[in-house]
Structure formats: structure tokens, C-alpha cells
C-alpha positions as CSV (number, residue, x, y, z in Angstrom):
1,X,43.0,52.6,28.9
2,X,40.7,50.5,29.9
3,X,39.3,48.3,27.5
4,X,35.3,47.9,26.5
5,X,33.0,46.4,28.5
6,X,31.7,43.2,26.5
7,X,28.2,43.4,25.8
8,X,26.0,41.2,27.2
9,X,24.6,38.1,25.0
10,X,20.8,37.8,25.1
11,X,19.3,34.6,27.3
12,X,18.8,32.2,25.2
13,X,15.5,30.4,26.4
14,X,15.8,26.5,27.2
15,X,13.4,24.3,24.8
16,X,10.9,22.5,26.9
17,X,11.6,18.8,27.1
18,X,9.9,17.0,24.9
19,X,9.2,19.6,22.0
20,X,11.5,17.6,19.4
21,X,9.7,14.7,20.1
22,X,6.6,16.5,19.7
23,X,7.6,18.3,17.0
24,X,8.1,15.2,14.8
25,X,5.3,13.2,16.1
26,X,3.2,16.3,14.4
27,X,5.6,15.9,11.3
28,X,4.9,11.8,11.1
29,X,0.8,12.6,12.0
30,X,1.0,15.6,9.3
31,X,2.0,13.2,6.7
32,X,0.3,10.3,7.6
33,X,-2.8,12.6,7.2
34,X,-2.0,13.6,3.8
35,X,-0.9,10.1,2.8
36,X,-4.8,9.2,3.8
37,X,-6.7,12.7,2.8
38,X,-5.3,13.2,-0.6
39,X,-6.1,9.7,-2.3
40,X,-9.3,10.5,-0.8
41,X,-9.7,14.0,-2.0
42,X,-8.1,12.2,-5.7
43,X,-11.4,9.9,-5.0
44,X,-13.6,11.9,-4.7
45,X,-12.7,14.6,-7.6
46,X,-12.7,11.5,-9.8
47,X,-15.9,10.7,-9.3
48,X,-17.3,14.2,-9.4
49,X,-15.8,14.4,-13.2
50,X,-16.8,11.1,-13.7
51,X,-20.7,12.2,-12.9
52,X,-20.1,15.1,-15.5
53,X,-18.9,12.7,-17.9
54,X,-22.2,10.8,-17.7
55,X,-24.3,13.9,-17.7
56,X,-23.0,14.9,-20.9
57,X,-24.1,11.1,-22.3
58,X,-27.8,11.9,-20.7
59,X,-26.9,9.7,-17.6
60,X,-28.4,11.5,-13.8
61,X,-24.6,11.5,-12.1
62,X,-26.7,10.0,-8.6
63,X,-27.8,7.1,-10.4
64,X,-24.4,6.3,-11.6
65,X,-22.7,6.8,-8.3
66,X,-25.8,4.5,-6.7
67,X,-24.7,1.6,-9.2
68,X,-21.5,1.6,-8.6
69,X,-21.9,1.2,-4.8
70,X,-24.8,-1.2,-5.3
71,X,-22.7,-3.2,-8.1
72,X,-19.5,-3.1,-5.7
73,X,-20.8,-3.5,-2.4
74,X,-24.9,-4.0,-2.8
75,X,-25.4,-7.7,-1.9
76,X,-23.4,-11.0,-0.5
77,X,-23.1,-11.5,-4.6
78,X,-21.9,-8.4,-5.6
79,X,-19.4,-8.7,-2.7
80,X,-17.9,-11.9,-3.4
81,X,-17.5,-10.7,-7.4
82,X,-15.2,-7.6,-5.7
83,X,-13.2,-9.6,-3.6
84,X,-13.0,-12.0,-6.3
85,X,-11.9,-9.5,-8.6
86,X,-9.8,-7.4,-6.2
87,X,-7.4,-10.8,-6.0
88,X,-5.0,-10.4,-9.1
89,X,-5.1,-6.7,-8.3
90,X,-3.3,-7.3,-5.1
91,X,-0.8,-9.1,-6.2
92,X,0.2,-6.9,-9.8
93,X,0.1,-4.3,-7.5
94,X,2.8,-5.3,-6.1
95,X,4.9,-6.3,-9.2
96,X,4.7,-1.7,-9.0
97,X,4.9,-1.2,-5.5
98,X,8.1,-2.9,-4.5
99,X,10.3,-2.1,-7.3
100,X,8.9,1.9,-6.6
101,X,11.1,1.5,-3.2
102,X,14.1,1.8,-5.2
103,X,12.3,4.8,-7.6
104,X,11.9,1.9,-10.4
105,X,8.7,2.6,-12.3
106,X,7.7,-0.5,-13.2
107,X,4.3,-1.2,-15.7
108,X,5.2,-4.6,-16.7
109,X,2.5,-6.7,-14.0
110,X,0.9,-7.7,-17.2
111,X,3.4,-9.4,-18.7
112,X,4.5,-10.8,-15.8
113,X,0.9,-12.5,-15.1
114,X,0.6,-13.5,-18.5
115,X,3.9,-15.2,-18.2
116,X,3.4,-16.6,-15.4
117,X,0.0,-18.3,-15.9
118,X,1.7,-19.9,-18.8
119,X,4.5,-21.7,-17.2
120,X,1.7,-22.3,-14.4
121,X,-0.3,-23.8,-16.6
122,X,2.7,-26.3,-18.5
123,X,3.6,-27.2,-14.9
124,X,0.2,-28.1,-14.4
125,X,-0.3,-30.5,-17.3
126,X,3.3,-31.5,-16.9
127,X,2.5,-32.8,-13.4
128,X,-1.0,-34.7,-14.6
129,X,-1.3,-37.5,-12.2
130,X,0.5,-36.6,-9.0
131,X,-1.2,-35.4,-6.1
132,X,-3.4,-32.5,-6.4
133,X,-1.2,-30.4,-3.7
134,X,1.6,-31.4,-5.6
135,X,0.2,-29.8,-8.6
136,X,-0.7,-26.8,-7.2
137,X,2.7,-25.8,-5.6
138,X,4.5,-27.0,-8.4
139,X,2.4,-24.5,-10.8
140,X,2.8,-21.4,-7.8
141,X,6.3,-22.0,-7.8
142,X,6.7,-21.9,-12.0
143,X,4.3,-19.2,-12.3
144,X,6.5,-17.1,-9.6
145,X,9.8,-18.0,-11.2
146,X,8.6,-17.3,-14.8
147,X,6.5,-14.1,-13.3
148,X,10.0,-12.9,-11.5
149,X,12.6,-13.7,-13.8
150,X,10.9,-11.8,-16.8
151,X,10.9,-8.6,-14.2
152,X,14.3,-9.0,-13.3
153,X,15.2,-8.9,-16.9
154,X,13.1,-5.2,-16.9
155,X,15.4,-4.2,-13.3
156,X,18.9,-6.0,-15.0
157,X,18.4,-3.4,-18.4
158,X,18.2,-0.6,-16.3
159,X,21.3,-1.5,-14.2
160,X,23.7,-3.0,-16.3
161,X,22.4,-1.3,-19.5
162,X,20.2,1.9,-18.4
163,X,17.6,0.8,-20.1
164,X,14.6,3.0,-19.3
165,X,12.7,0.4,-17.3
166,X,9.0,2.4,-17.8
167,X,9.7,1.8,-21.2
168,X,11.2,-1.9,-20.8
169,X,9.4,-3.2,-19.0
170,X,5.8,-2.2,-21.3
171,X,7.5,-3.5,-24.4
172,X,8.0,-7.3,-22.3
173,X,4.0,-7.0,-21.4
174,X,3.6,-7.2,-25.6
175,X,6.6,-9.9,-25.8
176,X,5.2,-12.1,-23.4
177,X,1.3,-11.6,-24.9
178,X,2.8,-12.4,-28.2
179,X,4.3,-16.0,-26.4
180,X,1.4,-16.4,-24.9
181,X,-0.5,-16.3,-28.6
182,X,2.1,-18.3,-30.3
183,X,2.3,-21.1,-28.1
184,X,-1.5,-22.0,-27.2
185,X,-2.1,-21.5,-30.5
186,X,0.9,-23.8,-31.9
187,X,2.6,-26.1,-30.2
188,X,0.7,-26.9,-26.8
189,X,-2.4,-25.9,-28.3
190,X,-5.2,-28.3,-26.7
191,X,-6.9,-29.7,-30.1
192,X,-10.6,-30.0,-28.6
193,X,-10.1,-26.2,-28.1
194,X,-11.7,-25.4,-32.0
195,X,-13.2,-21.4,-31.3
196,X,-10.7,-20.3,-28.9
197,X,-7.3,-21.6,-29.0
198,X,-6.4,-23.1,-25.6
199,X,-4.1,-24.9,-23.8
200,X,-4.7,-28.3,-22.2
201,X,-6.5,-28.1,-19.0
202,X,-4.7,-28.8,-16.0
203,X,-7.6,-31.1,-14.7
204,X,-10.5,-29.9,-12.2
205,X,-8.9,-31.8,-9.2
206,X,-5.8,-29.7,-9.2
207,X,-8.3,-26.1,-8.9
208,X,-7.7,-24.3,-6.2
209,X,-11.0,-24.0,-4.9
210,X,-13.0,-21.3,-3.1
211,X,-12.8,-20.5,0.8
212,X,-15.9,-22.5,2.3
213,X,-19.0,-20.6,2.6
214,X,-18.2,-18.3,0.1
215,X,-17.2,-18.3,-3.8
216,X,-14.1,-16.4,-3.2
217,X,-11.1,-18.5,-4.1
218,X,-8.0,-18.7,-2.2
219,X,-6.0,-16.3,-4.3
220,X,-7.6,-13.3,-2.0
221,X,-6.2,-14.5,1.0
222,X,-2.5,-15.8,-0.4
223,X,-2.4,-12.1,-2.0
224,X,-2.9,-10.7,1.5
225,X,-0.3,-12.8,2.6
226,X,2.0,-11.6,0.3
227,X,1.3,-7.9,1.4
228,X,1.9,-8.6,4.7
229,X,5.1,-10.0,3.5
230,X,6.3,-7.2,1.3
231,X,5.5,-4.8,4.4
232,X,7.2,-6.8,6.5
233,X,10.4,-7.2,4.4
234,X,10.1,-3.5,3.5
235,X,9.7,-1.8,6.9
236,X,11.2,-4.2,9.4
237,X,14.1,-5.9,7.7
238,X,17.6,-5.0,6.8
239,X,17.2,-5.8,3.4
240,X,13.9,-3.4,3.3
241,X,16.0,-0.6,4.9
242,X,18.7,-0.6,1.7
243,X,16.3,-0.5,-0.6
244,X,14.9,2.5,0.9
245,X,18.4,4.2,1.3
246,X,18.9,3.1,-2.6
247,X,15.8,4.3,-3.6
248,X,16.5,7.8,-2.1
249,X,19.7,8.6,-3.0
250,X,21.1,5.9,-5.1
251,X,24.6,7.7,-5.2
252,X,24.7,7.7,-1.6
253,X,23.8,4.4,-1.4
254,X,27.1,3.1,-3.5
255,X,29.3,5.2,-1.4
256,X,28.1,3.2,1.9
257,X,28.6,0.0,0.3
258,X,25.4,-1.0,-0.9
259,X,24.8,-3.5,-3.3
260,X,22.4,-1.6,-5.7
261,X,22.5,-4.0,-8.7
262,X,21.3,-6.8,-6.5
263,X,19.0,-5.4,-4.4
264,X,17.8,-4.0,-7.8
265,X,17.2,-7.6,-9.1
266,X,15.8,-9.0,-5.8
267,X,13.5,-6.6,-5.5
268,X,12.1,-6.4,-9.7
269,X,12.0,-10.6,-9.1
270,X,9.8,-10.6,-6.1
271,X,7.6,-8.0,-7.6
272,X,7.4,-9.9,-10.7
273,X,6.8,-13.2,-8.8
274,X,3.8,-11.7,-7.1
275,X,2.4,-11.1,-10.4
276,X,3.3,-14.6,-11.9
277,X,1.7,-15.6,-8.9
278,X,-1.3,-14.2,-9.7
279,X,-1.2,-15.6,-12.9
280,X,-0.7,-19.1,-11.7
281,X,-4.0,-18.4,-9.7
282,X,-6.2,-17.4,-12.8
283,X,-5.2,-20.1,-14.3
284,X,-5.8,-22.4,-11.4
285,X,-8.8,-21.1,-9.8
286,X,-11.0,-19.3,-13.0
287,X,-9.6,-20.6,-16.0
288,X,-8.1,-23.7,-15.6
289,X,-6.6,-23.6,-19.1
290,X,-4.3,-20.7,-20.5
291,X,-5.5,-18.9,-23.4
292,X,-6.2,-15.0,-24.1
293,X,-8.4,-14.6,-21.4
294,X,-5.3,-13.9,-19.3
295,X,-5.0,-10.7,-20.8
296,X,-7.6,-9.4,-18.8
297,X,-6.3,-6.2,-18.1
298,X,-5.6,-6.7,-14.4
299,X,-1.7,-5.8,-14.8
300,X,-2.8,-2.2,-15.9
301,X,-5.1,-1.6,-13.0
302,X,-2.4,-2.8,-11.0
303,X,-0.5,0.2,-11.5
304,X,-3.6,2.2,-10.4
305,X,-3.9,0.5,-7.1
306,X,-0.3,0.8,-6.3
307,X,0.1,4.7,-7.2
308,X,-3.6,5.2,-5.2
309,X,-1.8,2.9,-2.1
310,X,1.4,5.1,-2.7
311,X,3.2,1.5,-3.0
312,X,2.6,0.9,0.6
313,X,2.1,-2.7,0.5
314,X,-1.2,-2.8,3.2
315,X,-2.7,0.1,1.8
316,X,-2.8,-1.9,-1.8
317,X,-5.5,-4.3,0.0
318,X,-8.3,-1.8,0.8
319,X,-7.1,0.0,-2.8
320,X,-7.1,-3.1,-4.4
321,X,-11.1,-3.9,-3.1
322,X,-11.9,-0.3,-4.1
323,X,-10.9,-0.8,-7.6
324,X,-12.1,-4.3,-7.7
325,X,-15.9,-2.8,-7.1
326,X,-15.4,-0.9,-9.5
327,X,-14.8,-3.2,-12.0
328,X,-17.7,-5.6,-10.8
329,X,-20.3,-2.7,-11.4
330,X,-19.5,-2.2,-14.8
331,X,-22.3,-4.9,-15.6
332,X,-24.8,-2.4,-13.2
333,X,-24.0,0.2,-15.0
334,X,-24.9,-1.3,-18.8
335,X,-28.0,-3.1,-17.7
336,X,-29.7,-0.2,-15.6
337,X,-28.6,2.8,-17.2
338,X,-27.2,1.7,-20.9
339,X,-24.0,3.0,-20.3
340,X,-21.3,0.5,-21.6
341,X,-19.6,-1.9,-19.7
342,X,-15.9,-0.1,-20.2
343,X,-17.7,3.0,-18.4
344,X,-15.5,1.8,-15.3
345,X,-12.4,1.9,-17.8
346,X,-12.9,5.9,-18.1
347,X,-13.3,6.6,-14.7
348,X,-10.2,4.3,-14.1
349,X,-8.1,6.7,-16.3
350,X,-9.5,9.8,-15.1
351,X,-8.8,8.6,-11.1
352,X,-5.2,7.5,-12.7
353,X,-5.0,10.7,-14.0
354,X,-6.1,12.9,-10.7
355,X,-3.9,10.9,-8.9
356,X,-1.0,11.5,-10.8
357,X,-2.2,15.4,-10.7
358,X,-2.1,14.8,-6.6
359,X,1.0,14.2,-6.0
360,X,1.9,18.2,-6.0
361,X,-0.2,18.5,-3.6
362,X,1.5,16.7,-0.9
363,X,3.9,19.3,1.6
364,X,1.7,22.1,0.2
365,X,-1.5,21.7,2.6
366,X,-1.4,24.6,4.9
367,X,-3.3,22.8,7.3
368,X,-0.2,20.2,7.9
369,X,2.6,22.6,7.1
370,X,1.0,24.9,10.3
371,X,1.3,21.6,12.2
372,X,4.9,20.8,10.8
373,X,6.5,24.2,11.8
């Protein structure tokens, strides 16, 4: 008997060379647009509620979003008070942004400034009398190691002690206000300082002074440096790439031989060091004294600019300047239209809260998910 013909397979057609590769350069552009179109879109539905919020107060939404650009970006002034603002914002920003490699979460940049600017500051007067370079790299120094250490202690609870470090690291922003308070108002409490308890100042020589031609300090430019830093170690280094495995599958990560505990502790230190840094730089370029105008809220927005960036170190900058203008228009908006000065404050929340609403939307565009398949 003879036995049954097999039956013929299909063809199977040959991929064209080059589809995978064009496949995932789609993929890549597809979420590279979304990383870019959704803060946008976040932006931009912010604002329209934020207009609707000032209608209801008796406030024409046009005039409001004319202030804000003229208070951000109007004149040479108004510029220089963004970028002068925008400063601290870059670098807390980044006491968020590099821990979030890992998935920490991370809300502690206030502390850490706060912290920071105080060791700063006793290095400062400690130092009275040596060169004013000395000075001033002996305070950015302190100011990091204070800034990094008290966000390592956030990163070390959750490791060794899982410690939620959202919560932890909040609860050290009130410790280290509540240090701040006790010691410039006890022991290194400057006594000429009668209305507002101070600390001694550090002496106008050892400023850091303003970039020429402008009255920006230096802080702007040393807080890019620093992002181009943390992108640097993040994307290009081997130390960047185990964080990134750690951070998406911490499980897997062990099992390869990865060191999570330290590159936990690395990584909460050089985020909190950025914000000490920032810190030292209040102190030494605006201050030059610590007292409770460190708490100046610049920790919080911090978080904003990070989650807006999605902790991508570069994007922080532009973030960073867009949230600085808003800040520096909150005087625009008091004087012109009578709306108070913490106006910027609710339309900082509601953006927080839109972009925390956005992140659903990213994989669901059907634009990009046509391109993806």
C-alpha cells in the first residue's frame, strides 16, 4: 500500500532585509515621540484648567497666560530671574531622577538642600580666612557629603530594612528642617541676626558670584554640568547599565550578580549630593548665611521637573527653565491682575497632577502603536 503523499507546506515568504532594523527604529522613534508629545499634551491641559481656575476668580484666562510668558520670558530681566531660579531646580531634580533608575521614589531633595546648605554654610565660617577658592570648594564638597549621606540613609532603610523610601525619605525633609531651626537658632546662631535667626555669614569674598554680563550665578551652569554627568553615568557607563537592569527587574538583577544594595546607596548619595549641592549654592551665591529662607520650596518642585523630564537627566534642564518661569511670574501675576503670588503654586499641583494622570497614556496612542506593529 502505498503510503500518503505528504502535503505540501506553504512558502513561507523571506522578510526583506532590513525590516527588523526598521521595525525598531519605528519602535525607538514611536517612543521617543510620546516621551516628547505627552509632557507637552500634560502642558498644555494644565494650563487650559489653570485658565478655568482664574475664570472662576474673575481673571480673563488670556491675560493670565500673557503674564506668565511675559513674567518668564518677557525681558533680559525677567530671563535672568528664570534661569536664576531654574538653578536649585536642576539639581533637586536630580536628587528624584537618579534614584528613579532603580524604581526608588525619592521626595526627600528638600531635606537634602536644607542639609546641605547647613554643613555648607559651617564649612564656610569654619574656613574664614583662607583663600576664597578654598572656601568655596570646601563648602561644595560638605554641602554634597551632608546632601548625599542623609539620602543614602533614605536608599540604606529601604534595602537593609524595607523601609518605604517615599515615606522615608519625606519624614528626613521635616528632620533635617527641624536641625536646621534648632541650630541657627541655638548654638551657631549669629547674635547680630535679632528678627530672623541666622547663622554667621560666610563673608562676601567667598560668594560665588554671577557669570559676567549677566546676574545669573554660577550655580546654573555647575547644575548643567551635573546633568550632563548623570546622563553620562546613566547611559554610557557600566555602572549606569546595572542600575538600569536593577531598576527593571530587581530579582533578575541578584541572580546575575549584581550588587543591588550598593548600587542602591551610590546612586540615593549622588542624588542627594546634587541637592546638597544646590544647597551649598543658595547659601553661597543668594543667601550667604543659613537661616529658613532655605526652605524655599525648591526640593518639592524638584519632583515636578523630574516626573515632567521622566528622570531623564538633559530633559530636567529645559523642564527645570520651564518651571523656573513659572515661578518668576508669580510677581506678574499679583501686581497686574491681583491674583496672589502662590497662583503659580496651584498650577504647579494641577501640572503635577496631569502628569501623574499621563502616564497611562503612554503605549496607548494609536498613532505610535500603528507605527510599532
Amino acid at each position: 500500500m502505498a503510503a500518503p503523499a505528504e502535503q505540501a507546506s506553504p512558502p513561507v515568504a523571506a522578510a526583506p532585509i532590513g525590516t527588523g532594523v526598521a521595525a525598531k527604529g519605528s519602535v525607538r522613534f514611536g517612543a521617543a515621540a510620546e516621551a516628547i508629545l505627552v509632557p507637552i499634551g500634560a502642558l498644555a491641559v494644565s494650563l487650559l484648567l489653570f485658565g478655568l481656575f482664574t475664570a472662576f476668580a474673575g481673571v480673563s484666562p488670556l491675560d493670565v497666560y500673557y503674564n506668565l510668558a511675559n513674567g518668564a520670558f518677557g525681558s533680559w530681566f525677567s530671563i535672568q530671574n528664570t534661569l536664576t531660579r531654574a538653578s536649585p531646580l536642576i539639581l533637586t531634580a536630580l536628587c528624584t531622577a537618579l534614584p528613579a533608575q532603580l524604581g526608588l521614589m525619592i521626595i526627600g531633595g528638600e531635606g537634602a538642600l536644607v542639609i546641605g546648605g547647613l554643613f555648607a554654610t559651617m564649612a564656610g565660617v569654619g574656613l574664614a580666612g583662607a583663600p576664597p577658592i578654598v572656601v568655596q570648594v570646601g563648602m561644595a564638597v560638605v554641602g554634597m557629603i551632608a546632601g548625599g549621606l542623609w539620602i543614602a540613609l533614605a536608599g540604606g532603610l529601604r534595602h537593609y530594612r524595607g523601609v518605604n523610601e517615599t515615606i522615608s525619605s519625606l519624614l528626613l525633609v521635616y528632620i533635617a528642617i527641624a536641625i536646621l531651626n534648632h541650630v541657627v537658632e541655638g548654638p551657631f546662631r549669629d547674635p547680630k541676626s535679632l528678627n530672623k535667626p541666622s547663622s554667621p555669614s560666610i563673608g562676601d569674598a567667598n560668594l560665588i558670584g554671577t557669570i559676567p554680563g549677566t546676574e545669573i550665578h554660577w550655580g546654573l551652569v555647575l547644575g548643567i554640568i551635573a546633568c550632563i554627568l548623570a546622563y553620562i553615568l546613566i547611559n554610557h557607563t557600566v555602572f549606569g547599565f546595572s542600575a538600569r537592569v536593577a531598576g527593571g527587574n530587581v530579582r533578575a538583577a541578584r541572580m546575575v550578580g549584581l550588587p543591588v544594595g550598593k548600587l542602591i546607596l551610590i546612586t540615593c548619595f549622588l542624588g542627594g549630593a546634587a541637592a546638597g549641592l544646590a544647597g551649598m549654592i543658595e547659601v553661597a551665591a543668594v543667601q550667604e548665611r543659613a537661616n529658613a529662607s532655605l526652605i524655599a520650596g525648591y526640593g518639592y518642585t524638584g519632583i515636578l521637573v523630574s516626573f515632567l523630564a521622566r528622570h531623564n537627566p538633559l530633559a530636567i534642564v529645559p523642564v527645570a527653565i520651564l518651571l523656573g518661569g513659572i515661578g518668576a511670574s508669580g510677581g506678574m501675576l499679583q501686581r497686574h491682575l491681583g491674583l496672589p503670588d502662590a497662583a503659580t503654586v496651584v498650577l504647579q499641583g494641577i501640572l503635577f497632577i496631569v502628569i501623574l494622570a499621563s502616564e497611562v497614556m503612554y503605549g496607548r496612542i494609536a498613532l505610535f502603536k500603528k507605527k510599532e506593529a
